[in-house]
N, C-alpha and C positions, 0 to 999 in steps of 0.2 A: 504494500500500500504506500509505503514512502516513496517508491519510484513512481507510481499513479504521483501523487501529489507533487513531486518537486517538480514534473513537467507538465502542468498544469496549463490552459490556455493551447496544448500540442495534441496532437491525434493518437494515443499508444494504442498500438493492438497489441490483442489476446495474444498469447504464446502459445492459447492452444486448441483455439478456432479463428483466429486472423479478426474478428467482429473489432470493433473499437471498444477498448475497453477503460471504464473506470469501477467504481467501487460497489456499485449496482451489481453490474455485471459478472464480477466474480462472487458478488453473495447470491445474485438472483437468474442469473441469464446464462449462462456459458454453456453450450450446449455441452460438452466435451465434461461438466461434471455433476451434469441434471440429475444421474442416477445414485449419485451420492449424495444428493441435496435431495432429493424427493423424501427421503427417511424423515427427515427434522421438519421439512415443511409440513408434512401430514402430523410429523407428532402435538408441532406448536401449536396447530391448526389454521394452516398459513395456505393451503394447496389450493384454495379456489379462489383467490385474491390476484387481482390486477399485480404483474409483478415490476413495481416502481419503487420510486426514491421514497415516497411515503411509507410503504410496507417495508422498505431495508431499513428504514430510523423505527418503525415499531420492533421489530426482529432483534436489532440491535438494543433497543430498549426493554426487550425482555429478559428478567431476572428468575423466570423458572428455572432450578438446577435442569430440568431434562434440555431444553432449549439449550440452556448457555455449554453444558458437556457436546451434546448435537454441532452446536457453533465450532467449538474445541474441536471436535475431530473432524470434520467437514474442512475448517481453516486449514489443518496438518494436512490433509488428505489434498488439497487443494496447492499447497505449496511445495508437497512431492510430487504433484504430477508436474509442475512447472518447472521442478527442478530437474526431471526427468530419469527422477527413482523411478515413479509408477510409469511404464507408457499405454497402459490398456486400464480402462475401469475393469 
């Protein structure tokens, strides 16, 4: 997310669907970790919601333990496919 942020105003794409990405994006959109992310949306009870900037500051603002563990491994899960530990879900 620092890298999103310090080139702020510039176009970054995904590393791991080419989309334009910002911070939305890798919490709500990336096609490439949808089936990682469907687990916690369904759990939060987030899966039939518009998926925008409003829903990623409620998400983020939830303090459910199951949510915020959810977040936790989804994040991890998310920054090893980037780094190109994981290459398949």
């Amino acid at each position: 997310m620092r890298r999103i942020r310090s080139e702020e105003g510039t176009e970054v794409k995904c590393p791991l669907c080419g989309e334009v990405e910002d911070w939305v994006h890798v919490l709500l959109n990336c096609n490439n970790t949808e089936n990682a992310r469907q687990t916690w949306l369904v759990q939060g009870g987030y899966e039939n919601r518009q998926r925008d900037q409003n829903l990623a500051i409620e998400i983020m603002r939830d303090n459910r333990l199951s949510v915020v563990q959810f977040l936790a491994r989804f994040f991890n899960y998310v920054r090893r496919r980037r780094e190109g530990i994981i290459t398949r879900e």
